[in-house]
C-alpha positions as CSV (number, residue, x, y, z in Angstrom):
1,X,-40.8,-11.8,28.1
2,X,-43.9,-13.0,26.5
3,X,-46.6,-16.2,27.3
4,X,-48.1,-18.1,24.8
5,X,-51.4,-16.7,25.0
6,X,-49.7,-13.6,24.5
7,X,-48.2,-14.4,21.4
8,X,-51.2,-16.0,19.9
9,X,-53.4,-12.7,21.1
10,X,-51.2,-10.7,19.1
11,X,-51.4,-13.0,15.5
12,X,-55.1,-12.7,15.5
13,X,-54.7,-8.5,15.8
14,X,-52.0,-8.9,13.2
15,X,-55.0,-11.2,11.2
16,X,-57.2,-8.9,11.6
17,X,-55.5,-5.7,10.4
18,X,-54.2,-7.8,7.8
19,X,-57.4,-8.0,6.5
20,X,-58.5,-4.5,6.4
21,X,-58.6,-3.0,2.9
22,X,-55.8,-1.0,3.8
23,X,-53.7,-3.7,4.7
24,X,-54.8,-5.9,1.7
25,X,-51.7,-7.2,-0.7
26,X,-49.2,-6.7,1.3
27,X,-48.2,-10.2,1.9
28,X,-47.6,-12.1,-1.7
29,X,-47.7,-16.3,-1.8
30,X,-46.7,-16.9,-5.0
31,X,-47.9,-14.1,-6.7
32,X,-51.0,-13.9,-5.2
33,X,-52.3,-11.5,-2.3
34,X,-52.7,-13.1,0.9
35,X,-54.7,-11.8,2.9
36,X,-56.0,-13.9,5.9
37,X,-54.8,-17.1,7.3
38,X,-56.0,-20.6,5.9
39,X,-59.0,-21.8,7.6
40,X,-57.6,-25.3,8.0
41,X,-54.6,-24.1,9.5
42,X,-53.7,-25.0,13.1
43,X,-51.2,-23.3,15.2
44,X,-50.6,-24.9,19.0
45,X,-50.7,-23.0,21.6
46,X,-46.9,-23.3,22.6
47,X,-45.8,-23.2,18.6
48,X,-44.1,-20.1,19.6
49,X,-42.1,-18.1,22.3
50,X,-40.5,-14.9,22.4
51,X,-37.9,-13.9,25.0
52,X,-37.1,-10.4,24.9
53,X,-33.9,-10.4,27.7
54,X,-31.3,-12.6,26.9
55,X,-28.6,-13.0,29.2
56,X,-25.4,-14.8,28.6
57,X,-25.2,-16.2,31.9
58,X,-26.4,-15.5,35.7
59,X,-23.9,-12.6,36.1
60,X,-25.6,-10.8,33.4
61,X,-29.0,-12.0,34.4
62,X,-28.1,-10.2,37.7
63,X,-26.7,-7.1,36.2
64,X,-30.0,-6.3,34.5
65,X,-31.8,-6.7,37.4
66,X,-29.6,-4.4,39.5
67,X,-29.4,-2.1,36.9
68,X,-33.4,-2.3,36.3
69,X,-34.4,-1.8,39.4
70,X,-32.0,1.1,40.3
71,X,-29.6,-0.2,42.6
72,X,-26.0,0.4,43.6
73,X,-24.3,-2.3,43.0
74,X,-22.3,-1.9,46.3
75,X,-25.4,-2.2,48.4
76,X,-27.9,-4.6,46.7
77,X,-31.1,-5.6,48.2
78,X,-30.6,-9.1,47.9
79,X,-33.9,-10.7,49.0
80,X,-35.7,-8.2,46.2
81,X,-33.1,-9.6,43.8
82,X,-33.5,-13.2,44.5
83,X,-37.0,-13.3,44.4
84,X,-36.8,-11.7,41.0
85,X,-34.6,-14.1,40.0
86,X,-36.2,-17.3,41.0
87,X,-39.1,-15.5,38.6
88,X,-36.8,-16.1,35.3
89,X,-35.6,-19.1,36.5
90,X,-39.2,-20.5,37.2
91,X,-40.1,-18.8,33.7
92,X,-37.2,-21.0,31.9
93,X,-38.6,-24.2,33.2
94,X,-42.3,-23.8,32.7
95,X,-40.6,-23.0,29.2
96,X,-39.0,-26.6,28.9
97,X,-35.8,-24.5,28.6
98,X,-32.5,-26.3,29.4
99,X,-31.1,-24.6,32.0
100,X,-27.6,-24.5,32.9
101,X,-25.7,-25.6,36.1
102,X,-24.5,-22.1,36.6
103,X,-27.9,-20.2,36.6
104,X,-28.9,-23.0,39.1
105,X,-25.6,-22.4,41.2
106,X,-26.3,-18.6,41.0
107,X,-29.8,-19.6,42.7
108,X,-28.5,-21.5,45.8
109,X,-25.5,-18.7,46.0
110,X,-28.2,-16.0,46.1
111,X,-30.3,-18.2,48.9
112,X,-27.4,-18.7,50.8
113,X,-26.6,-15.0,50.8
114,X,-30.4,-14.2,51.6
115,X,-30.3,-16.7,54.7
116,X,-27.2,-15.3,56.3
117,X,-28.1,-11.6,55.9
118,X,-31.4,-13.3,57.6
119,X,-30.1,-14.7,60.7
120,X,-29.6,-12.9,64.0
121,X,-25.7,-12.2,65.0
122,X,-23.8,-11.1,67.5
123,X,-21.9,-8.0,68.0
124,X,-18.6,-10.1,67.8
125,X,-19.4,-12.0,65.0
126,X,-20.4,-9.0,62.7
127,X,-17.3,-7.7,63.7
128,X,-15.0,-10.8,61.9
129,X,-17.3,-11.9,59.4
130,X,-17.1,-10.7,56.1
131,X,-20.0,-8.9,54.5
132,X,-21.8,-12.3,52.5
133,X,-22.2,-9.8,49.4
134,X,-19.0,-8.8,49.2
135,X,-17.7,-11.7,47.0
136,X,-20.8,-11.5,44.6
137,X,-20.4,-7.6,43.9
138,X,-16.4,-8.5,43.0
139,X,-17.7,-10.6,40.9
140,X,-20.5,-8.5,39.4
141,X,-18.3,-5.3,38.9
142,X,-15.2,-7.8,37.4
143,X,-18.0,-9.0,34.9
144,X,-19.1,-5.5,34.1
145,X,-15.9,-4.3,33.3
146,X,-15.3,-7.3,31.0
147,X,-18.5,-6.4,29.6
148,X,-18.3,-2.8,28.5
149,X,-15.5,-3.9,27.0
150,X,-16.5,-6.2,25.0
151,X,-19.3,-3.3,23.9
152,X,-16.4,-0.7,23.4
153,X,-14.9,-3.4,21.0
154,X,-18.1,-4.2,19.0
155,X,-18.6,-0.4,18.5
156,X,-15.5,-0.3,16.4
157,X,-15.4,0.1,12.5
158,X,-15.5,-3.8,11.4
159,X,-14.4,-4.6,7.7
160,X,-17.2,-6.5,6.6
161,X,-20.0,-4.5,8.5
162,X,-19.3,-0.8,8.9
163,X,-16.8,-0.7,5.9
164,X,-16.2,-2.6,3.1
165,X,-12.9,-3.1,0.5
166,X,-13.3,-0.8,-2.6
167,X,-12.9,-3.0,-6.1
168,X,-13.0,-0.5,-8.4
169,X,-10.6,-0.7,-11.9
170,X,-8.5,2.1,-12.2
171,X,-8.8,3.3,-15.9
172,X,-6.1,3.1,-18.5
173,X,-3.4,6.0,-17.7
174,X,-0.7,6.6,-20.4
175,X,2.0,9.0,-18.7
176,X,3.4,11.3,-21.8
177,X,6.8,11.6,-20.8
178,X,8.6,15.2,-21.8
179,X,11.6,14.6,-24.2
180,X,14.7,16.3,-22.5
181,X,17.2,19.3,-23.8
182,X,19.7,17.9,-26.1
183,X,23.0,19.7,-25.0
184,X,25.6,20.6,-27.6
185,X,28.7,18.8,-25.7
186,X,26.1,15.2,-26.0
187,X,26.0,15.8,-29.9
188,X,30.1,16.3,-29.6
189,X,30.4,13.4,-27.6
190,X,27.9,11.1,-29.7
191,X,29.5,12.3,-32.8
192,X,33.0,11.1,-31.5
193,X,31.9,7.8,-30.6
194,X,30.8,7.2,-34.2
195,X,33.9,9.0,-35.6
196,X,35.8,6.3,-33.4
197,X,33.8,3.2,-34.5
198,X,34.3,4.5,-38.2
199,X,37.9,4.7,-37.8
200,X,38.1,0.9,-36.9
201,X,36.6,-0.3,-40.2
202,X,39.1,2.3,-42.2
203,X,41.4,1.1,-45.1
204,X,44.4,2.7,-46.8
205,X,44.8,2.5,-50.3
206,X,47.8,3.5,-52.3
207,X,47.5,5.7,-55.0
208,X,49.6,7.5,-57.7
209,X,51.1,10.4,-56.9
210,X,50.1,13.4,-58.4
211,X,53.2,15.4,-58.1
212,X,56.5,13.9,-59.5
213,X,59.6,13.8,-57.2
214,X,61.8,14.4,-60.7
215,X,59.5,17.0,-62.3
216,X,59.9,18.9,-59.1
217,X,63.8,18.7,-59.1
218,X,63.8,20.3,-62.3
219,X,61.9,23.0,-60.7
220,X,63.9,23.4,-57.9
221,X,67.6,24.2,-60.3
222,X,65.5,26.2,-62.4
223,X,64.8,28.6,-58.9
224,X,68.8,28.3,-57.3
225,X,71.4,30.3,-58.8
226,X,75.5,29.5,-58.7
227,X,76.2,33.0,-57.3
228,X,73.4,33.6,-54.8
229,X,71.8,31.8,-51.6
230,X,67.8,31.1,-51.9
231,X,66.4,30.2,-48.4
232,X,65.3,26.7,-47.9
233,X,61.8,28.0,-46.8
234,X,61.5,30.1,-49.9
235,X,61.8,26.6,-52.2
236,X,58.0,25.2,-50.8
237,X,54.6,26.6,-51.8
238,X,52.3,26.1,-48.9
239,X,49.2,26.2,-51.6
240,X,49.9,22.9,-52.6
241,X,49.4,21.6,-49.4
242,X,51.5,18.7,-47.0
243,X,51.9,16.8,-50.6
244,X,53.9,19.3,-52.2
245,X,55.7,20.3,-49.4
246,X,57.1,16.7,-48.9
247,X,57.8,16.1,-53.0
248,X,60.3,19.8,-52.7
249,X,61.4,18.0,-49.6
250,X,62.5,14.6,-51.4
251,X,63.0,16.5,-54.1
252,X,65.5,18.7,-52.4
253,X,67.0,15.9,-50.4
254,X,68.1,13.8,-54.4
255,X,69.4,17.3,-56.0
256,X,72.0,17.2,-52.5
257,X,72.6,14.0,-52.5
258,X,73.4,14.0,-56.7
259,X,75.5,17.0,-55.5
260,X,73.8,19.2,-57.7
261,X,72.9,21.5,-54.6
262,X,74.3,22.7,-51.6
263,X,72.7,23.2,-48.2
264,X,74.6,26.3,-46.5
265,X,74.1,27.9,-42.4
266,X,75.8,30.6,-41.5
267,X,75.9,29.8,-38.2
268,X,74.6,26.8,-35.0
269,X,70.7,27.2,-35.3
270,X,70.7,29.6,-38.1
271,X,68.3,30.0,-41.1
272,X,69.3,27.3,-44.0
273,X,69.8,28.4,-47.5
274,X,70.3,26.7,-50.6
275,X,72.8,27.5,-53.7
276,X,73.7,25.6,-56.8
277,X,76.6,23.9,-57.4
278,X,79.1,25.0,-60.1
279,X,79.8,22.7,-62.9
């Protein structure tokens, strides 16, 4: 902790190194080097107060002092604590602080404690009554475990303050994809598929035939004979393809049924042959 006259010692040793050349332009007002305070300028006594402890309450006040002064907090010296806090507490209000009720309960707890460790007992009563510290070391090592922590939390990473969200734009990224293996069975099926769709928009149109039914019944007397049998396969010539195979056939069929042929098997199953009629 620091006093007033403290504080104001130390701005006229910061003035004066401030105006060594050394120091000189460190300070800019703006854009100008400033170098020593205004000589009209008036700071009170009391403008300004530094406390370097700060406690959030009389628990930790008393922590610090335990822990300052070396003690174990099973076996505190509680008139050297007291009197050290009454010190703070005296500091606060020459301060024009607002205290709060608990500090001030924390005082009276402490004088309380102090007064009965004071007093002369008996043998019997030191044997029942409880040790008056006892209740205010619970409730100093229950605070200090709260305490560290809240200090074990604060040390972890904290988004905001130890790490911090990356926003960085990924760049453009075009993926070239390898073109698969055409198989020979997909170009089979593929082609069957179309084969199929063409078949649906297919038309039949009747044409002339090329091959006359009674041209080729002329043929076929010309090749029979009256006193031999031809065989009925020997009448077709396979080079003119499934149209002149069928004009022989209905060709064949008229001669037999103008009974200008005759259709002869030798026996059930048989091979068929084919003779002219006599006249």
């Amino acid at each position: 902790m620091t006093t007033p006259e403290a504080v104001a010692d130390q701005s006229d040793a910061i003035t004066t190194e401030s105006a060594t050349p050394e120091k000189k332009g460190v300070v800019l007002v703006k854009g100008q080097p400033f170098t020593k305070l205004p000589d009209d300028l008036y700071i009170p006594p009391d403008a300004l107060e530094v406390f370097l402890e700060a406690f959030e309450g009389p628990l930790d006040l008393l922590l610090y002092l335990i822990k300052r002064n070396n003690m174990d907090i099973l076996d505190i010296k509680v008139a050297q604590i007291t009197e050290q806090y009454m010190e703070y507490v005296r500091l606060m209000e020459s301060s024009q602080f607002e205290l709060a009720a608990e500090y001030l309960v924390m005082a009276a707890t402490l004088a309380e404690i102090k007064s009965r460790m004071l007093l002369p007992r008996s043998a019997e009563e030191e044997e029942d009554e409880e040790d008056p510290r006892a209740e205010l070391v619970r409730r100093l090592q229950e605070y200090e475990r709260f305490k560290q922590a809240a200090e074990d939390l604060d040390e972890l990473p904290r988004m905001g303050r130890d790490n911090w969200p990356a926003k960085v734009q990924a760049p453009d990224f075009e993926r070239m994809q390898a073109h698969p293996d055409v198989d020979l069975q997909e170009v089979l099926i593929a082609l069957s598929e179309v084969m199929r769709r063409a078949d649906m928009f297919e038309n039949h149109q009747v044409t002339e035939e090329a091959l006359s039914v009674r041209e080729r019944m002329s043929e076929v007397l010309t090749m029979l004979s009256s006193e031999r049998f031809t065989p009925f396969v020997a009448l077709y010539r396979v080079s003119e393809g499934r149209l002149g195979v069928v004009v022989t056939f209905m060709a064949l069929m008229e001669l037999t049924k103008e009974s200008l042929v005759e259709l002869v098997q030798s026996e059930p199953f048989g091979p068929i042959h084919v003779k002219a009629r006599v006249a």
